[in-house]
N, C-alpha and C positions, 0 to 999 in steps of 0.2 A: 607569625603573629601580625595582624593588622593593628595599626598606630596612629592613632586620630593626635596627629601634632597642632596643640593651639597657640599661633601668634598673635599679637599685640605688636602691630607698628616694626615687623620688623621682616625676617624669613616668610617668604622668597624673595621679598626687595631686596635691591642692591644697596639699598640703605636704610639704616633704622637702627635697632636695638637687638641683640642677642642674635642678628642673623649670620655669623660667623661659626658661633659655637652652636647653632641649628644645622649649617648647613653640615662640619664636620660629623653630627652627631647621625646625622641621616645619611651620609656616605658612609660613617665606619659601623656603621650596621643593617649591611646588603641581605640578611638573614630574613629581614621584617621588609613589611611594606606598608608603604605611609601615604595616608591620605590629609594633607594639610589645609585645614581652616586659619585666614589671614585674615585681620582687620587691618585695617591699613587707614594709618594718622593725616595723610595731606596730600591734595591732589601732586603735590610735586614728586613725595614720595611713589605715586603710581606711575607718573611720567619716565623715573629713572629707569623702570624695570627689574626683571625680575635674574636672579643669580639662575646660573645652566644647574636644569635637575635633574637627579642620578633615575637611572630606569623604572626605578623602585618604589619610586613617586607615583604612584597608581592615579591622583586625582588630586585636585586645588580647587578648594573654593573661595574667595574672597568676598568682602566685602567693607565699606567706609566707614570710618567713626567720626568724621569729618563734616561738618557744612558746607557746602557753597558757596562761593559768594554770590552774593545776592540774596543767601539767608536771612533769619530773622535776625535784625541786629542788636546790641544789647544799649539801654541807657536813651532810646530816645521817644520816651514819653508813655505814661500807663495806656492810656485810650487808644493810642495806636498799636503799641505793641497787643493788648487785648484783642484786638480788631484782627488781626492777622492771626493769632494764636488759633481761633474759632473758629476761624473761614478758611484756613491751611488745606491740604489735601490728609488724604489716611482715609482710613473705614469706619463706617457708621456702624454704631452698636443700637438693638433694637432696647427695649425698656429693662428686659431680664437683664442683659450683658451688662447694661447701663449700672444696674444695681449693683452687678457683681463687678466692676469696674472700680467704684466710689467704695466700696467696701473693702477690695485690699489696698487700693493709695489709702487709702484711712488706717488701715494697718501698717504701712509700711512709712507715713507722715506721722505717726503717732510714733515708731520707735525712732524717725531719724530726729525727732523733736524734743524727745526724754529728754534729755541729759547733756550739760553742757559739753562742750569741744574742752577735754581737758588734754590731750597730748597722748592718752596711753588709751587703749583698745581694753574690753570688759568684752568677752563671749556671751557673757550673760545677761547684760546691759541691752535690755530691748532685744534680743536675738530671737526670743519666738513672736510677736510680733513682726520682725522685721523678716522672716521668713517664709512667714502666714504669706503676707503682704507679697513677697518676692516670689512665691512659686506660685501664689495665684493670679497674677500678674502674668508669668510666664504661660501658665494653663492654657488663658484668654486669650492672648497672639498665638496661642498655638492654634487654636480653636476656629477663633473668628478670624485672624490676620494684624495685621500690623496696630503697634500702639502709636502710632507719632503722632496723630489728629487727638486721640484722648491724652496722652499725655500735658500736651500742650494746651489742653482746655481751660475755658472756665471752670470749669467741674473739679479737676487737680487744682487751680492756683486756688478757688475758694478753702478747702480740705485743708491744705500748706496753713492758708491763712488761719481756719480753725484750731490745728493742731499745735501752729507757735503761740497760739493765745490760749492754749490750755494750762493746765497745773501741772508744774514739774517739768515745763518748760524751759531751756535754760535761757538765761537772762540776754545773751547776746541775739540768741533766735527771734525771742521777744520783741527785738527791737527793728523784725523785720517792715518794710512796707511792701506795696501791692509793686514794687519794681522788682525786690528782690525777690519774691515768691513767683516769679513770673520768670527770670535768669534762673532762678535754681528748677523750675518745670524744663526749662529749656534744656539746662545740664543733664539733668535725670533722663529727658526723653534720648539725650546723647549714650550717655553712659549702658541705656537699658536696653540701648537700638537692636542688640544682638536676638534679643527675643522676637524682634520682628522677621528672621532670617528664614531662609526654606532647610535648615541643617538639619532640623528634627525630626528625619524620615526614617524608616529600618534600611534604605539603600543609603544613607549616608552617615550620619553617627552613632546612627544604630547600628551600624553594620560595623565598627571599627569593636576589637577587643578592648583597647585600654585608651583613654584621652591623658596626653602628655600634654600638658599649659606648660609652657616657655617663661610664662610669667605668672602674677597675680591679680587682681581686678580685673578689668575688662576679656581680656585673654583665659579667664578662668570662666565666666559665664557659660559660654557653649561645655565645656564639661560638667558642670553642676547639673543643666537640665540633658544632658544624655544621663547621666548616672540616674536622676529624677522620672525619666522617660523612660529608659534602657536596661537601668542596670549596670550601667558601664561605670570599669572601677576606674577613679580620677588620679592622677603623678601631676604637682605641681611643682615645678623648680624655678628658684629666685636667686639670682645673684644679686639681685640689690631690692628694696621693701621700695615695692609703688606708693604704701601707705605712711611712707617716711618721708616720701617726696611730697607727699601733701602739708605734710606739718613743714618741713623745710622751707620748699620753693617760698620765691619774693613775694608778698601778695600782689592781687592782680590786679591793677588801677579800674577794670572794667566790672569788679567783681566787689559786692561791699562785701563789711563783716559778717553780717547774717550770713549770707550766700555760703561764704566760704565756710562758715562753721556748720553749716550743713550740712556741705560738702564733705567738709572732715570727719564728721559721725557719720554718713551713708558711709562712706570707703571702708572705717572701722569695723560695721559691723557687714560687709561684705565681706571683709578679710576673714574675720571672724567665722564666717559661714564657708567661706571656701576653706579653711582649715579642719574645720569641723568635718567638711565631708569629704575630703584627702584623704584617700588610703594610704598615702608617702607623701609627706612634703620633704624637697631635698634644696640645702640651701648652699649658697657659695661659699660661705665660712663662716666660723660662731661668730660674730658680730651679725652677722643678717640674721642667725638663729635663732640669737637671743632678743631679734626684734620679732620674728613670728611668733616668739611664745607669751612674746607679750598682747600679739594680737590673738591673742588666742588658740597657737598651735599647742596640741598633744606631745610630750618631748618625747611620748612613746611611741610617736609615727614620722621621727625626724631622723634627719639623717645629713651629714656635713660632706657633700661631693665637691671638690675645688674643680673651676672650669678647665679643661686642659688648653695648654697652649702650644707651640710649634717650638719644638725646640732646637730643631733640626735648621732652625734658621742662624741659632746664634752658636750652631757648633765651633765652627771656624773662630770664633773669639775665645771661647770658652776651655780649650784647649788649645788655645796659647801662652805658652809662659811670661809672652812679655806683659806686663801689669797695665800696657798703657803709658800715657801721661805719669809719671810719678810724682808731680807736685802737679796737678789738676785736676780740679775735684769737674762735676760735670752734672748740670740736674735737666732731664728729659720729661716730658712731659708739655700737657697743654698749657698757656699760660691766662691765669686768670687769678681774680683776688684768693677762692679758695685755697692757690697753693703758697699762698704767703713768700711772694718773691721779695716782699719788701724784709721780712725777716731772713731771708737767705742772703739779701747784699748786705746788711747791718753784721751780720754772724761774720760774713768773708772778710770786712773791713778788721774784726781783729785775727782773721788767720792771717792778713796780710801785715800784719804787725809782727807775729809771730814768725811767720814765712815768707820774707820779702819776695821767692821766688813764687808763689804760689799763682795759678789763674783759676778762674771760674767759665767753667764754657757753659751757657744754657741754651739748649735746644728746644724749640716749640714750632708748633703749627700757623700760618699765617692768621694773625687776628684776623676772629671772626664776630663783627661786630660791635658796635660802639664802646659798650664797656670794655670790651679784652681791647679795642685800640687804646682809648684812652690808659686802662690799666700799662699796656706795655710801655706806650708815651712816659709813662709815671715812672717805671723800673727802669728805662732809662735816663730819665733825667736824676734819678738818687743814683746810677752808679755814676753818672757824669761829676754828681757833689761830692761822691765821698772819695774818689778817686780822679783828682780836674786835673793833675799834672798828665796821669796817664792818659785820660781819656782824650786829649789836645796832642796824644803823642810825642809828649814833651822826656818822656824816661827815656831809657839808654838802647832799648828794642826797638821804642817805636810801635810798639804794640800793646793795648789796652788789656787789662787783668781781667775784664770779665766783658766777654764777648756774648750779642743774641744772634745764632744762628739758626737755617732753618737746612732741613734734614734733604739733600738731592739735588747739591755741589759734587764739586770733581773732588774736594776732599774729605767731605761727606756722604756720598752716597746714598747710604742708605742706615736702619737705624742702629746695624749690631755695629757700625762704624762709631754712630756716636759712642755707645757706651765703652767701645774701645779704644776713645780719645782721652781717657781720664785713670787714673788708676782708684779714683774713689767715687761711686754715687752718692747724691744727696737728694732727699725727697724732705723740704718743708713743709707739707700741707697742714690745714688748722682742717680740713673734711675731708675725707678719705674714705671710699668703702674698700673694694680689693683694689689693691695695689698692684696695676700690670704693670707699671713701668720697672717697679722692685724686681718680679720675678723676671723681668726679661732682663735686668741687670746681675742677678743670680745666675742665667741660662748660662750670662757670658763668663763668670767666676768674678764677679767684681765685689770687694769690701763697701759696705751702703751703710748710709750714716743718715736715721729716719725720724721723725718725728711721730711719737705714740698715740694719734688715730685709729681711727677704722680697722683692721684687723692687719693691720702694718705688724704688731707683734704676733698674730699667729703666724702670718707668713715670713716671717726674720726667722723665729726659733731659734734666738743664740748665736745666729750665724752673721749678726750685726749688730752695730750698735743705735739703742733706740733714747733719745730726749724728749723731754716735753714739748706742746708745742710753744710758737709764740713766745721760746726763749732763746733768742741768739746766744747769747756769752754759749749755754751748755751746748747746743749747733757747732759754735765753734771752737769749744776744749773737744768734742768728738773729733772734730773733722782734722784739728790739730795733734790729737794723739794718733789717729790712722797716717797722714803723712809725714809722721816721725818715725813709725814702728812698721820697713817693708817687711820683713817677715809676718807678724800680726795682718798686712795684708793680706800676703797671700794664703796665709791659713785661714782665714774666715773666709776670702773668694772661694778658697777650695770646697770647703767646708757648705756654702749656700748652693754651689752649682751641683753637691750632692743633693742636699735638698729638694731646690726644684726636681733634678731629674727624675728622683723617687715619687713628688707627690704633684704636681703641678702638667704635665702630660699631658698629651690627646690621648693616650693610650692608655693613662690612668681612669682618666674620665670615660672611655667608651666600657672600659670594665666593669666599669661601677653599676654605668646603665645596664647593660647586658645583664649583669645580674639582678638589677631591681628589676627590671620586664618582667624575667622567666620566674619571681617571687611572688611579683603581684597576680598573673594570671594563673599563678599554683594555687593563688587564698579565694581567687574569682571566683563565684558558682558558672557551672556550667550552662550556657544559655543554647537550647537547642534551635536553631536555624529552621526555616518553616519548607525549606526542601532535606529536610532532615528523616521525616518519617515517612509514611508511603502511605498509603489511600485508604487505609485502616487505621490512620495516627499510630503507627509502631516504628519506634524508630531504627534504622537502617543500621543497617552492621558496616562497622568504620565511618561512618559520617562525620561524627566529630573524630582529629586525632589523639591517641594515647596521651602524648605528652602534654596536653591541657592537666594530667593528672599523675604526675610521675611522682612518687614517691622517693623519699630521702631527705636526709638533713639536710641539704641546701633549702628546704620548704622554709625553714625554720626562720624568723626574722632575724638577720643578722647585728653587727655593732654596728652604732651609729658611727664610731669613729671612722675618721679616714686612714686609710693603712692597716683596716685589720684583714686578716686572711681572706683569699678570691680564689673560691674551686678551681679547680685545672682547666676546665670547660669553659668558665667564664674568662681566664684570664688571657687564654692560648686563644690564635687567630684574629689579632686585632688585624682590619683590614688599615690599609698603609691611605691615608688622606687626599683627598682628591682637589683638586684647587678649585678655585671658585674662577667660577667666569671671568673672560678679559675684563669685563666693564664693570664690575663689580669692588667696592669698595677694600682697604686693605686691613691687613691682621689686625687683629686689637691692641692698643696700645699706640697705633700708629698714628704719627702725627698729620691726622688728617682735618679737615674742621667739621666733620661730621665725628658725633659721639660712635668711636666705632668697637667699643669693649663689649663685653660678654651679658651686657645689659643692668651694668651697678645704676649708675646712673645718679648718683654721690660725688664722683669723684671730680 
């Protein structure tokens, strides 16, 4: 089977989003062969290069989602930014094209301009308009060649301007001017750049069986117009909701409120449309699922595959008896406001009431950047107040109760070290999506003491204990009843390193795919190849093979759940993981200061 893999800012770079669980996914399935399409976020991320790829990699095409500098820039003045907009480079449309130009932006400005930015996603909400709009859009750089001189036109920002002044307009849209109609043509000509690409040939997306998107938005586009063009059936997988991160993220000083509320109904009903024409959407856990079905997925074309992870790394911990630190709890991860350090040292203040012997070791990645410095500046000066004797070294050790260390000391090493410095994990976070740092303290058998986010309870199961967040006292009756009760440790350790090993795998994950591949192209129609038949159009005996059409129950859509039964076929012959290039960034989870997890991007 050929695999048209679509990224988004990540695989084959050595840095980005989801290119770890890309690269594993593409070695442990030497069977297929893949031709991978890359967007790629920032000139620096090209500069790092690219991860070593397995043979199987038949072809790579890239291409930027990026500006230059020296692009147009945002906020300094209508009449020049106009000026530039008009006289830019791109291709000139003759009077027809012109018309058919001005006719879908008006379709696709009319449904981004319906309806206010209320937080949740409507499939219905402007969807055929905004499709109209979006595939004929696509048609036209197919046709004539690139949109970036019409998008950024006067012709687009007058239309914008029309369509936020019409009825049923929402009220923030309204309130746009000729600056913000002008940043949001700019964003769209960003966002839409993929239509301008040469991918949509029969020798390159056409020619692949199935497009697998790594992500959602941008990374989903070149699948929507093969399937549009092709036929080709689309697999999108999401470990974390791109359209989450829009409502999320800080707003953006460059960016007003119109702008951005645009912003956040285009993306909506993008989602929306790229769900709607998913043969599979597969998401990293129900919490990310139950945000696609809010944007509009089908719960009858979903399916919950947890990412796999390495487990092979924290064997050595995980199978050892000794517990660790037994009065040291230990919290890993990056450090920044999301993880609520300031409530982890409030909570420890009364474990240390309770347990005069207690410490807290936290481990994180070197700040990166002004907020995460200042934030740690801040977590250390509150343990310095709530604990002044120690922290002056004035106790009987000599040694401060809660230390910030960083991971790749002579007695730390490395990270399954950390988590076997402690006999208890503790994860505070107030935002959470999947939780790597949990499962790799699971890998090692460690008792973890959580806070009820993001899908921290589907990945616990029982096998820990989980608080609200943003409440120390209950943080610290948890953390105080696990270093009273070592038995109760080590029955829950035991207990969670079963867990992971059952559902959380590389080997769990590459089964899962294996079996949605050879499903999806069981339900594909048959698309016959144009050296297929012979010079009387009949087609050739064995041209295409059998097994495009093999009959049996495995055809049959299976449970969406994770762990329900995997044929003998699909489960037998995982290939063993291949490591990623020297230069190439480290496992997920790792305290690097590049985001380097499986592409939640929550957390």
């Amino acid at each position: 089977m050929r695999i048209g893999l679509l990224t988004d800012g990540g695989y084959p770079y050595a840095t980005g989003e989801s290119r770890l669980w890309c690269d594993r996914l593409v070695r442990g399935l030497p069977q297929h062969e893949f031709d991978l399409f890359a967007l790629s976020r920032s000139a620096h991320q090209e500069d790092q290069g690219w991860v070593r790829l397995p043979p199987h990699v038949s072809r790579v095409r890239t291409a930027p989602l990026w500006t230059p500098e020296g692009g147009t820039p945002r906020g300094s003045g209508e009449r020049g930014l106009l000026a530039r907009l008009v006289t830019g480079g791109g291709v000139s449309y003759g009077r027809r094209d012109r018309n058919r130009f001005a006719a879908h932006v008006k379709a696709l400005a009319t449904a981004v301009c319906a309806t206010e930015d209320t937080g949740t996603a409507s499939a219905d909400d402007g969807g055929g308009l905004f499709a109209e709009g979006f595939y004929g859009l696509a048609e036209l750089a197919r046709e004539r060649g690139g949109l970036d001189l019409a998008l950024r036109s006067e012709t687009t920002v007058r239309i914008l301007e029309a369509a936020s002044r019409a009825r049923g307009a929402g009220r923030t849209v309204q309130s746009a001017t000729v600056v913000d109609h002008l940043a949001f043509a700019a964003e769209l000509e960003r966002v839409l750049r993929p239509f301008s690409l040469d991918w949509y040939e029969p020798e390159s997306l056409g020619a692949v069986d199935l497009c697998h998107a790594a992500s959602g938005g941008a990374a989903a586009i070149p699948g929507l117009l093969a399937k549009r063009f092709f036929g080709v059936p689309l697999l999108v997988t999401e470990h974390g909701v791109p359209l989450r991160r829009h409502y999320l993220a800080a707003p953006d000083a460059s960016l007003g409120a119109p702008v951005r509320a645009l912003l956040a109904h285009f993306h909506t009903l993008l989602a929306a449309e790229v769900y709607r024409q998913a043969a599979l959407v597969t998401a990293g856990n129900t919490h990310v699922r139950r945000w696609q079905q809010r944007c509009g997925a089908d719960p009858a074309r979903q399916r919950t595959v947890y990412p796999g992870m390495a487990a092979e790394r924290f064997s050595a911990v995980g199978e050892d008896d000794d517990a660790g630190g037994p009065a040291t709890l230990v919290r890993v991860g990056r450090i920044e406001p999301a993880k609520d350090l300031i409530a982890l040292l409030h909570a420890f203040a009364e474990v240390r009431r309770a347990e005069p012997d207690a410490r807290l070791r936290i481990f994180g990645a070197p700040a990166d950047g002004d907020e995460a410095t200042m934030y740690l500046a801040h977590c250390r000066a509150l343990a310095a107040q709530l604990f002044p004797d120690e922290a002056t070294g004035a106790h009987t050790e000599g040694v401060s109760p809660v230390t910030f260390e960083e991971i790749g000391g002579p007695e730390v090493p490395g990270l399954a070290e950390a988590y076997a410095a402690g006999g208890v994990i503790v994860l505070s976070s107030v935002v959470e999506g999947f939780p790597i740092s949990l499962v790799e303290s699971m890998f090692c058998g460690r008792a973890t003491v959580s806070t009820d986010v993001g899908a921290v309870v589907e990945v616990i199961g029982g096998t820990g204990l989980v608080v609200p967040p943003r409440n120390p006292r209950a943080l610290a009756d948890a953390c105080i009843a696990l270093l009273r009760d070592p038995e109760r440790r080590a029955r829950l350790g035991a207990a969670a390193r079963a867990r992971a090993l059952e559902l959380f795998t590389v080997e769990q994950n590459l089964a899962a795919f294996r079996g949605i591949y050879l499903e999806l192209i069981s339900h594909a129609p048959v698309r016959r190849e144009a050296d297929a038949v012979d010079a009387d159009g009949e087609p050739l005996l064995f041209a295409a093979p059998a097994e495009a059409r093999l009959p049996g129950p495995w055809t049959q859509p299976q449970s969406a759940a994770v762990g329900a039964p995997v044929p003998s076929w699909a489960a037998a012959g995982a290939e063993p993981e291949a490591a990623l290039h020297a230069g190439s960034a480290p496992e997920p989870g790792c305290l690097c200061a590049t985001a380097c997890g499986p592409g939640d991007g929550d957390a």
